[in-house]
Predicted model as a PDB file, atoms N, CA, C, CB and O in Angstrom, pLDDT in the B-factor column:
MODEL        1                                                                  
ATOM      1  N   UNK A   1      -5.369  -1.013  -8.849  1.00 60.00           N  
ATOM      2  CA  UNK A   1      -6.412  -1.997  -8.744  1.00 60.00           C  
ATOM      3  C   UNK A   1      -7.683  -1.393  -8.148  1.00 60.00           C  
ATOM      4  CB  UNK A   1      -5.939  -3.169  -7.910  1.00 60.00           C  
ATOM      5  O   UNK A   1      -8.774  -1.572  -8.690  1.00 60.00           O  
ATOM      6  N   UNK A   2      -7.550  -0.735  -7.122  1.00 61.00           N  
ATOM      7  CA  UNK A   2      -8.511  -0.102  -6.744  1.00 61.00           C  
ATOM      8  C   UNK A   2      -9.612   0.894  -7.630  1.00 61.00           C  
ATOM      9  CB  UNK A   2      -7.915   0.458  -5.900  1.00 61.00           C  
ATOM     10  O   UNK A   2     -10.822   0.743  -7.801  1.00 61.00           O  
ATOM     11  N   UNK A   3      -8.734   1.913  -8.092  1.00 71.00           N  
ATOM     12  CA  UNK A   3      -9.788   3.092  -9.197  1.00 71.00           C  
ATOM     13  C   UNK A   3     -10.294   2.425  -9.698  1.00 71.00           C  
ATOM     14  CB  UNK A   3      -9.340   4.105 -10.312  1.00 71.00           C  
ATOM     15  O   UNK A   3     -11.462   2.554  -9.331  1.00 71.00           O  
ATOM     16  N   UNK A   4     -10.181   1.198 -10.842  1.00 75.00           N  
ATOM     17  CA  UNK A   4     -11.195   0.605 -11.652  1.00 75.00           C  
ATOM     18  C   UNK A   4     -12.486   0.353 -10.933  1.00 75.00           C  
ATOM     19  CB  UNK A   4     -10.705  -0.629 -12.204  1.00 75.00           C  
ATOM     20  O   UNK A   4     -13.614   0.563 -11.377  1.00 75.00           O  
ATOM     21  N   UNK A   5     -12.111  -0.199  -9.581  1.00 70.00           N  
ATOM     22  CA  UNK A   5     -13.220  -1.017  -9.085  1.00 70.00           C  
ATOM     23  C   UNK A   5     -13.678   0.286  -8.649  1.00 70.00           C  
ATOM     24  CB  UNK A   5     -13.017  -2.335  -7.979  1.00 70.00           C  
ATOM     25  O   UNK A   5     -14.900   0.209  -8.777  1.00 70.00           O  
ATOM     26  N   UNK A   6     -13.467   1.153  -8.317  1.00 69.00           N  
ATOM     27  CA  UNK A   6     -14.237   2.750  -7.367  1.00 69.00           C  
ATOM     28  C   UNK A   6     -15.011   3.198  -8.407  1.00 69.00           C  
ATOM     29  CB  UNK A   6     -13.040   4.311  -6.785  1.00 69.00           C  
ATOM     30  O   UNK A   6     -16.078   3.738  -8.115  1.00 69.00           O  
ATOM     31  N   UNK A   7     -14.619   3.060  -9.857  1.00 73.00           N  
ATOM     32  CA  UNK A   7     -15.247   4.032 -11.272  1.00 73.00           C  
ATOM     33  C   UNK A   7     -16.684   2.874 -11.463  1.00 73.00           C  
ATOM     34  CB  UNK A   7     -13.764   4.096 -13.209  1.00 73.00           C  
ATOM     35  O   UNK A   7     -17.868   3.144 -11.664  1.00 73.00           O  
ATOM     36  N   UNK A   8     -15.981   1.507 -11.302  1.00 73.00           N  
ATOM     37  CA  UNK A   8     -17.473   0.835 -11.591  1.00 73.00           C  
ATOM     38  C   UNK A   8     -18.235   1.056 -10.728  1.00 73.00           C  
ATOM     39  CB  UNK A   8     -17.607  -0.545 -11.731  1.00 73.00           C  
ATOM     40  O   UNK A   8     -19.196   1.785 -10.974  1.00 73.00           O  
ATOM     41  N   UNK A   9     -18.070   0.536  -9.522  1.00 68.00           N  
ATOM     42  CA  UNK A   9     -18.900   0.711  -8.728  1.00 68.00           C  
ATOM     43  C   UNK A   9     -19.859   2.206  -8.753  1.00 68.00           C  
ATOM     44  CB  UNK A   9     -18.159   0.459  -7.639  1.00 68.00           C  
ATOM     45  O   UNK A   9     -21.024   2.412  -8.412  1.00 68.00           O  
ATOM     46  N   UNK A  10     -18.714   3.180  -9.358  1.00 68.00           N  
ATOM     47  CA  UNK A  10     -19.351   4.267  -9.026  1.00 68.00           C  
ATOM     48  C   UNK A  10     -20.500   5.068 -10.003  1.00 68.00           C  
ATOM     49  CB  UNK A  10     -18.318   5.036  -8.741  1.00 68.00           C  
ATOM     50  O   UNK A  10     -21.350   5.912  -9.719  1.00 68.00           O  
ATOM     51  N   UNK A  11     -20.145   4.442 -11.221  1.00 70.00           N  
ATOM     52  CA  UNK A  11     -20.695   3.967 -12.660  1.00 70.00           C  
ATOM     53  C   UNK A  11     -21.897   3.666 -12.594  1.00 70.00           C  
ATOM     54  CB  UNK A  11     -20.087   2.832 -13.277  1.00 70.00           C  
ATOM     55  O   UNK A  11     -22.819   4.342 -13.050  1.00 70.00           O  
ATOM     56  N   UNK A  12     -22.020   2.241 -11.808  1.00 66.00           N  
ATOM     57  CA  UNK A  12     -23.331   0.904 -11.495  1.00 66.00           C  
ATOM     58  C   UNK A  12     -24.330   1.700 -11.115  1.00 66.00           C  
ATOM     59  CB  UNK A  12     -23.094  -0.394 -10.135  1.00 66.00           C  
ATOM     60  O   UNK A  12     -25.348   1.616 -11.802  1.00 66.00           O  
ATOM     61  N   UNK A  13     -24.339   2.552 -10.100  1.00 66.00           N  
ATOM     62  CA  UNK A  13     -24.930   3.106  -9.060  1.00 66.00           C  
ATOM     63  C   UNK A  13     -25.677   2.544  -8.022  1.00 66.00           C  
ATOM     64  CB  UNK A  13     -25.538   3.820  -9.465  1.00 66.00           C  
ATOM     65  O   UNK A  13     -26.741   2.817  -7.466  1.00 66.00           O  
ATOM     66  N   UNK A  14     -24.417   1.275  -7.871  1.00 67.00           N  
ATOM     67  CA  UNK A  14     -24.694   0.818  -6.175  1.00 67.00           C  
ATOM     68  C   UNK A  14     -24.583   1.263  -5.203  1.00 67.00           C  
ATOM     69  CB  UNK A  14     -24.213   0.052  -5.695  1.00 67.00           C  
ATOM     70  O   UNK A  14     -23.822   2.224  -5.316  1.00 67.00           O  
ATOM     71  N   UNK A  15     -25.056   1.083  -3.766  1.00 72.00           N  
ATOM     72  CA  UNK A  15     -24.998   1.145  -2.881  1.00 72.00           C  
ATOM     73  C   UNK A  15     -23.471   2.230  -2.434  1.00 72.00           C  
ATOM     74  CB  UNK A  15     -25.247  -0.179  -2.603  1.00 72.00           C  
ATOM     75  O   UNK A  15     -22.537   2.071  -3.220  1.00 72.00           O  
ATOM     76  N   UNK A  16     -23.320   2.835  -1.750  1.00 75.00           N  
ATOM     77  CA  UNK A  16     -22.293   3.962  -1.682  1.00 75.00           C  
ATOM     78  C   UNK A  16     -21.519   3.229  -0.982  1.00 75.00           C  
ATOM     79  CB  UNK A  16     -22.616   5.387  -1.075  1.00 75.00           C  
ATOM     80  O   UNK A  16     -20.361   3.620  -0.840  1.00 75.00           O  
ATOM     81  N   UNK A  17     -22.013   1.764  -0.252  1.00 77.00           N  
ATOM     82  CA  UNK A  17     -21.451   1.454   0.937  1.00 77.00           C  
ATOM     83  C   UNK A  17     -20.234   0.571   0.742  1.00 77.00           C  
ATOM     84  CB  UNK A  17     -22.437   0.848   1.786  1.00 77.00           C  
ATOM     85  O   UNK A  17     -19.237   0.520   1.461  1.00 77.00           O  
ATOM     86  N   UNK A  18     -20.607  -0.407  -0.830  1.00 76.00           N  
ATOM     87  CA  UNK A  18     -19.144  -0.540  -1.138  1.00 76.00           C  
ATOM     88  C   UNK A  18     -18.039   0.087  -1.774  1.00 76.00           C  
ATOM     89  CB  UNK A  18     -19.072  -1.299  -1.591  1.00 76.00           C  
ATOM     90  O   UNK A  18     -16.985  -0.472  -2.078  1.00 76.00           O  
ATOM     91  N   UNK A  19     -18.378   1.449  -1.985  1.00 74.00           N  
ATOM     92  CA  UNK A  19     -17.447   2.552  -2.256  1.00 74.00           C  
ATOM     93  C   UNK A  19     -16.454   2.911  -0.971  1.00 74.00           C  
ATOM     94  CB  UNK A  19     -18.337   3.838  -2.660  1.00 74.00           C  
ATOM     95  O   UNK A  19     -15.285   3.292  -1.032  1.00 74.00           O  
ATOM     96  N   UNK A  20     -17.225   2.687   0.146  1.00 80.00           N  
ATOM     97  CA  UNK A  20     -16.857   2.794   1.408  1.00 80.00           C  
ATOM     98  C   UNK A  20     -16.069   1.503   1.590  1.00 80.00           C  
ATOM     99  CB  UNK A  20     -18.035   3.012   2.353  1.00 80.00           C  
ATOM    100  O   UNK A  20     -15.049   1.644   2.264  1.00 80.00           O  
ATOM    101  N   UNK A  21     -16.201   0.850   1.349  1.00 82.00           N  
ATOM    102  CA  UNK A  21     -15.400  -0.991   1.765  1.00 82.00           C  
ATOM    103  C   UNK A  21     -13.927  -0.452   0.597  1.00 82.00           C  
ATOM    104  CB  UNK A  21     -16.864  -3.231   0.801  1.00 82.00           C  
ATOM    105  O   UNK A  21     -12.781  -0.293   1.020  1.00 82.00           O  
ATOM    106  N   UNK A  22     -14.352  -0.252  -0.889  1.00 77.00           N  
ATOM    107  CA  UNK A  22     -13.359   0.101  -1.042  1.00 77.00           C  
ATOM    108  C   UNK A  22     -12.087   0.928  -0.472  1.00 77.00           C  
ATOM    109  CB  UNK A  22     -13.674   0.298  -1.654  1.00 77.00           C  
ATOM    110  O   UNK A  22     -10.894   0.635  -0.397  1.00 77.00           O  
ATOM    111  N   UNK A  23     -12.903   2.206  -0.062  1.00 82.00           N  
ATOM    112  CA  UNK A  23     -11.506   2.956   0.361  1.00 82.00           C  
ATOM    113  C   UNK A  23     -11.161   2.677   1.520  1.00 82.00           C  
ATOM    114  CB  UNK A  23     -11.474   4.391   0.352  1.00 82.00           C  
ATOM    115  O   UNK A  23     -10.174   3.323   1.874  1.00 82.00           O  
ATOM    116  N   UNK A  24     -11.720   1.701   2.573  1.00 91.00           N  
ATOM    117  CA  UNK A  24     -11.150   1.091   3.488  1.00 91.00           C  
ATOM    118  C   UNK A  24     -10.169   0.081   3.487  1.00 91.00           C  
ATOM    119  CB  UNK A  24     -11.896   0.767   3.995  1.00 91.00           C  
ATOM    120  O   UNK A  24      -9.265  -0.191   4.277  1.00 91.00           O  
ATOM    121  N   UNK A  25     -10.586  -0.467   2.315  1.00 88.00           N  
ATOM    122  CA  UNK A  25      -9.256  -1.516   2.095  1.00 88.00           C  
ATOM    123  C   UNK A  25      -8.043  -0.777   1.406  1.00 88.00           C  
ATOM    124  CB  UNK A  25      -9.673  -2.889   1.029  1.00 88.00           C  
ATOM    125  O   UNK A  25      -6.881  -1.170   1.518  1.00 88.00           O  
ATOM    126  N   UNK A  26      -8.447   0.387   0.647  1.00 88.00           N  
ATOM    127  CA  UNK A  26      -6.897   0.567   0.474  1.00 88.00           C  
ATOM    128  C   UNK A  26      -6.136   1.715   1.336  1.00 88.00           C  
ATOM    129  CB  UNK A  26      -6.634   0.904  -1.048  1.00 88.00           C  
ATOM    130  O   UNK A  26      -4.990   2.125   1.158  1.00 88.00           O  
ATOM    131  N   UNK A  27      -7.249   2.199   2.497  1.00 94.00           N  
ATOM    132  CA  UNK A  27      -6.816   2.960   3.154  1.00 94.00           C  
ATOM    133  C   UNK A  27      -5.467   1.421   3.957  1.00 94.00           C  
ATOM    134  CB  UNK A  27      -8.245   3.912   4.080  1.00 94.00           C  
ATOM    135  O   UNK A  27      -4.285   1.658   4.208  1.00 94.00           O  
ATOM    136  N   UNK A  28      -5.942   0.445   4.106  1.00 96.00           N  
ATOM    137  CA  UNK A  28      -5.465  -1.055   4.752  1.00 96.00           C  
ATOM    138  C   UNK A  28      -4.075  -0.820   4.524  1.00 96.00           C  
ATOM    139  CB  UNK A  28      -6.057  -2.620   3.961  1.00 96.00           C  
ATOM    140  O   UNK A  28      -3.107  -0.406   5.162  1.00 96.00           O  
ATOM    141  N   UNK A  29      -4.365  -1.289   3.243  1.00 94.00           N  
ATOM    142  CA  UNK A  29      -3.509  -1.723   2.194  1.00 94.00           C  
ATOM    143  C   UNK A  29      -1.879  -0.627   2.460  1.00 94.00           C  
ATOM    144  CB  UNK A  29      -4.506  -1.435   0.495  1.00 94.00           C  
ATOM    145  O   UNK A  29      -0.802  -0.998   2.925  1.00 94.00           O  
ATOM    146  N   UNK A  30      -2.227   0.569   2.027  1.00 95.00           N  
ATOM    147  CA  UNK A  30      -1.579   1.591   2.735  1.00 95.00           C  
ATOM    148  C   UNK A  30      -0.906   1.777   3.721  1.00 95.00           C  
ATOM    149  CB  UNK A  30      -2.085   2.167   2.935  1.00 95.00           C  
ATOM    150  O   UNK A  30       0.254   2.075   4.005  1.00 95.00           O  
ATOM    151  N   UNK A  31      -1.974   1.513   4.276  1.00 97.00           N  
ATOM    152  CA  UNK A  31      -0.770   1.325   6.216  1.00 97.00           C  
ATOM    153  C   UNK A  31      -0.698  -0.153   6.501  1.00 97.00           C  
ATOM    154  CB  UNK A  31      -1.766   2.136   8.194  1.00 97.00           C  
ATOM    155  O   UNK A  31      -1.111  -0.445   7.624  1.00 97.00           O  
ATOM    156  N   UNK A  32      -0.393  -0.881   5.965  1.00 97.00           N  
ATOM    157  CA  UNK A  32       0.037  -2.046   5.824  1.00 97.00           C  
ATOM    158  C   UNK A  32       1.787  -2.067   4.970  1.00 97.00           C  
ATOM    159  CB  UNK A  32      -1.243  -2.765   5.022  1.00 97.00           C  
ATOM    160  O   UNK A  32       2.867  -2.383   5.470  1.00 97.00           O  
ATOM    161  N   UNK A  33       1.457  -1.581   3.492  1.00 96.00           N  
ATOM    162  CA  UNK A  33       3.105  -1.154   3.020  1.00 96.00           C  
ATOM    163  C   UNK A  33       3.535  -0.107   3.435  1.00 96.00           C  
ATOM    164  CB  UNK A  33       3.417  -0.961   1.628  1.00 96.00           C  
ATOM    165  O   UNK A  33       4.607   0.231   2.933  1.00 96.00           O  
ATOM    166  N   UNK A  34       2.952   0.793   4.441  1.00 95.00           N  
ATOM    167  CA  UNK A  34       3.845   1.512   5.452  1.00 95.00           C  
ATOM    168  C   UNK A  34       4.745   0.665   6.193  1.00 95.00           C  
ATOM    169  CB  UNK A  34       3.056   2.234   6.443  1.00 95.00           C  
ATOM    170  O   UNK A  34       5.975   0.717   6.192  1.00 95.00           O  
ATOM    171  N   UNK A  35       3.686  -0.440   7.082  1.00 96.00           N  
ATOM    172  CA  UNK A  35       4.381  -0.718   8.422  1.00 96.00           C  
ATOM    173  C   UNK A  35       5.324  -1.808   8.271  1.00 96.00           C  
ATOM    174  CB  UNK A  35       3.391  -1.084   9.554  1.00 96.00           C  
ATOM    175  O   UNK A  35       6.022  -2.228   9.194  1.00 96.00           O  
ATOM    176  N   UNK A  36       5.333  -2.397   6.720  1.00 95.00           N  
ATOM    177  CA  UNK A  36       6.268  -3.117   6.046  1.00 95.00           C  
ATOM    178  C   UNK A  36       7.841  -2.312   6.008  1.00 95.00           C  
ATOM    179  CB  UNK A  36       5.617  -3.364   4.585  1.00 95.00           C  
ATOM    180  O   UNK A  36       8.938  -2.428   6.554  1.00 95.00           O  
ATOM    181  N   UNK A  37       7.218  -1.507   5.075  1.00 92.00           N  
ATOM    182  CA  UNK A  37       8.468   0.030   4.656  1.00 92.00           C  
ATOM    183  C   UNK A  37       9.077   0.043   5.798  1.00 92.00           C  
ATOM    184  CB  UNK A  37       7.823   1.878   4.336  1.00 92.00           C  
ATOM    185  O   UNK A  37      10.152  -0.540   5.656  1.00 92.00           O  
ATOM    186  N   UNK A  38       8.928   0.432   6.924  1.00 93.00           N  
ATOM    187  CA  UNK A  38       9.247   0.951   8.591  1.00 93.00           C  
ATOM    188  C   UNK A  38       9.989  -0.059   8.972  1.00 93.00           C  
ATOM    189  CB  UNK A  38       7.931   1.141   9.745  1.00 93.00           C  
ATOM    190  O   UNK A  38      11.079   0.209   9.478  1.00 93.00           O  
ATOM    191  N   UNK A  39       9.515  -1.694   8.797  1.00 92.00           N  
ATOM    192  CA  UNK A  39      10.013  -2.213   9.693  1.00 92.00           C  
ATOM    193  C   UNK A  39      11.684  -2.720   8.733  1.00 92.00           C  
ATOM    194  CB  UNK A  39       8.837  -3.385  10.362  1.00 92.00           C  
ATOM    195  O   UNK A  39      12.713  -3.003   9.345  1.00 92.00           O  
ATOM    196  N   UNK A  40      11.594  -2.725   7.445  1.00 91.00           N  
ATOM    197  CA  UNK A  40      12.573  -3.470   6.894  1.00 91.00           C  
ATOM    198  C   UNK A  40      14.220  -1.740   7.050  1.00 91.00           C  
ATOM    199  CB  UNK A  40      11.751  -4.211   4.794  1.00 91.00           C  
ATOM    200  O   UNK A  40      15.448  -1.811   6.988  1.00 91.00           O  
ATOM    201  N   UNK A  41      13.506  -0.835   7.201  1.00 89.00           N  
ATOM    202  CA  UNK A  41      15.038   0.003   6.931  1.00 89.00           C  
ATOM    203  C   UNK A  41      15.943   0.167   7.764  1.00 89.00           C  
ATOM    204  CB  UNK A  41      14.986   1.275   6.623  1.00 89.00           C  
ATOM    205  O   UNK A  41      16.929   0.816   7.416  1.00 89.00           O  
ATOM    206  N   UNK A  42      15.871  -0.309   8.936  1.00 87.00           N  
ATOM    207  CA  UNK A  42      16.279  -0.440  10.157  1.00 87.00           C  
ATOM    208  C   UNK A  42      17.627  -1.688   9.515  1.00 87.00           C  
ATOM    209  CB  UNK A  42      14.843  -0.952  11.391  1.00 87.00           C  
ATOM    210  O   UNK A  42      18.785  -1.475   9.155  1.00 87.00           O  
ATOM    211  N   UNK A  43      16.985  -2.716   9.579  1.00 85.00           N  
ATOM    212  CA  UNK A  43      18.026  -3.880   8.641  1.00 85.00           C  
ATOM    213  C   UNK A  43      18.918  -3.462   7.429  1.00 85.00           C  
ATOM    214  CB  UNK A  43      17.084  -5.015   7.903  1.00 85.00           C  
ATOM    215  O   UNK A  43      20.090  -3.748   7.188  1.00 85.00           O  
ATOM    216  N   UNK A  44      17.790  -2.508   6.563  1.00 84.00           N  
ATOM    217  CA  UNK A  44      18.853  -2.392   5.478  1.00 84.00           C  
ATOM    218  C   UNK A  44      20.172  -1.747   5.707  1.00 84.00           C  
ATOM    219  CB  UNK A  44      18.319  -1.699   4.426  1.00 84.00           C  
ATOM    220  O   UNK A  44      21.302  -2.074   5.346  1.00 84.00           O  
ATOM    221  N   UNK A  45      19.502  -0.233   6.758  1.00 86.00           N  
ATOM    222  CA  UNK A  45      20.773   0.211   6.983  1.00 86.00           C  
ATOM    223  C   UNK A  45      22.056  -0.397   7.354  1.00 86.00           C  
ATOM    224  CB  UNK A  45      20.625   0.899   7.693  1.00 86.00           C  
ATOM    225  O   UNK A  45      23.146  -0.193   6.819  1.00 86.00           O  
ATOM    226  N   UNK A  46      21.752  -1.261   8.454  1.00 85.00           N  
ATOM    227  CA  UNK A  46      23.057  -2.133   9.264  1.00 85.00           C  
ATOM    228  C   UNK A  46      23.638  -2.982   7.809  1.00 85.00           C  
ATOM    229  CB  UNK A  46      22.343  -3.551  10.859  1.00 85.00           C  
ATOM    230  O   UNK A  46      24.842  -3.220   7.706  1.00 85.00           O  
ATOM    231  N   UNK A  47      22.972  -3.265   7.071  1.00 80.00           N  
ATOM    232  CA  UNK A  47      23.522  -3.946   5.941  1.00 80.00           C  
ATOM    233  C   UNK A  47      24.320  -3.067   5.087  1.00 80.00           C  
ATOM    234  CB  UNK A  47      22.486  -4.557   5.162  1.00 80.00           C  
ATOM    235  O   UNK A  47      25.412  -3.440   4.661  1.00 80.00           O  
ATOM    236  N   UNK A  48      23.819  -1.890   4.810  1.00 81.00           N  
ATOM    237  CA  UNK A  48      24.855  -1.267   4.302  1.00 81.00           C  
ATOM    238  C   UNK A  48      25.849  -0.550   4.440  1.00 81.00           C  
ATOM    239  CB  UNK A  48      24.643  -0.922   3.867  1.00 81.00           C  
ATOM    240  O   UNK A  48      26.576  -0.071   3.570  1.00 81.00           O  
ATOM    241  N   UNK A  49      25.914  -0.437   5.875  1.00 79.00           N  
ATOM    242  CA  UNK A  49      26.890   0.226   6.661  1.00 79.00           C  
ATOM    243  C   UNK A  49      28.312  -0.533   6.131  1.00 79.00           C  
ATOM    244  CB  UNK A  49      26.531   0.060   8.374  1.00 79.00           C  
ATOM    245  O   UNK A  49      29.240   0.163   5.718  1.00 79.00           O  
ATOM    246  N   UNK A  50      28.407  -1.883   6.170  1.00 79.00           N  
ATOM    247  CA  UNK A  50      28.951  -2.800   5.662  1.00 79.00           C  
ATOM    248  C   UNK A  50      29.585  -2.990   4.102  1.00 79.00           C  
ATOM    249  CB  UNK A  50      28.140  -3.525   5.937  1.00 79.00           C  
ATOM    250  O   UNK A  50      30.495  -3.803   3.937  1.00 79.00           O  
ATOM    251  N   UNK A  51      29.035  -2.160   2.915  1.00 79.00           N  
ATOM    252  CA  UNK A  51      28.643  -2.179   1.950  1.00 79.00           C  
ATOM    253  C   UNK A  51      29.779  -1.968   1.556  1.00 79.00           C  
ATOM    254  CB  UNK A  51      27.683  -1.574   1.652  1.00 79.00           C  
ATOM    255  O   UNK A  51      30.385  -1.398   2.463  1.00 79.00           O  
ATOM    256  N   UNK A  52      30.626  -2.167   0.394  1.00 82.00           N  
ATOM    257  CA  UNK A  52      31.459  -1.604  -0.419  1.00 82.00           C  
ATOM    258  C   UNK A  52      31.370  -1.904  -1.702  1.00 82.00           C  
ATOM    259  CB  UNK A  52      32.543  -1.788  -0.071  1.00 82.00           C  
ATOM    260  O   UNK A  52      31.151  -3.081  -1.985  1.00 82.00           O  
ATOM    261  N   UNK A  53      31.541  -0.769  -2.937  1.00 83.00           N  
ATOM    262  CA  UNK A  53      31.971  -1.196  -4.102  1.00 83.00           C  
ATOM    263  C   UNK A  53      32.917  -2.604  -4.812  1.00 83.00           C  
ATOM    264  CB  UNK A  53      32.483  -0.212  -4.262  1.00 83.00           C  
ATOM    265  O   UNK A  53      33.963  -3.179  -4.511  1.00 83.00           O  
ATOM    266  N   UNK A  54      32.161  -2.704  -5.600  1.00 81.00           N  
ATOM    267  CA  UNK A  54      33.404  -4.301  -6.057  1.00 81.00           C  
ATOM    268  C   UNK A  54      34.040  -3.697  -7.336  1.00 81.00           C  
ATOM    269  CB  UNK A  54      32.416  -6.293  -6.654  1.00 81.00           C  
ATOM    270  O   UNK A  54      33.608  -3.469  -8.466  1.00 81.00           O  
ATOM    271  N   UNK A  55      35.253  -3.525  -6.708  1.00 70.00           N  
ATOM    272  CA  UNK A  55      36.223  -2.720  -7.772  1.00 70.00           C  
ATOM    273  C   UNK A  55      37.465  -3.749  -8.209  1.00 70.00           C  
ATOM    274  CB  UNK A  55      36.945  -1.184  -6.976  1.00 70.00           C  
ATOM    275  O   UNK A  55      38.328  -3.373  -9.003  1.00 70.00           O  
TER     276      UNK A  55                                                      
ENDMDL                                                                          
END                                                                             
């Protein structure tokens, strides 16, 4: 989602500054489904510790 909007913008030849807003939000975005990622594997593990084949 992002590149499209970075190529127009970058295309248009606006202002550099929302080139800058862009890569701030997906710098966001980023460490946001990091701190998602991080917090859920902790759970998964204990869940699968548990786990067995259905045979």
């Amino acid at each position: 989602m992002f590149y499209p909007i970075a190529v127009f913008l970058d295309n248009a030849k606006v202002s550099k500054v929302f080139l800058i807003i862009d890569a701030i939000l997906l710098i966001l975005a980023a460490l946001i489904a990091g701190y998602i990622g991080l917090e859920v594997v902790p759970s998964h593990l204990v869940g699968f510790d548990k786990w067995t084949p259905f045979l």
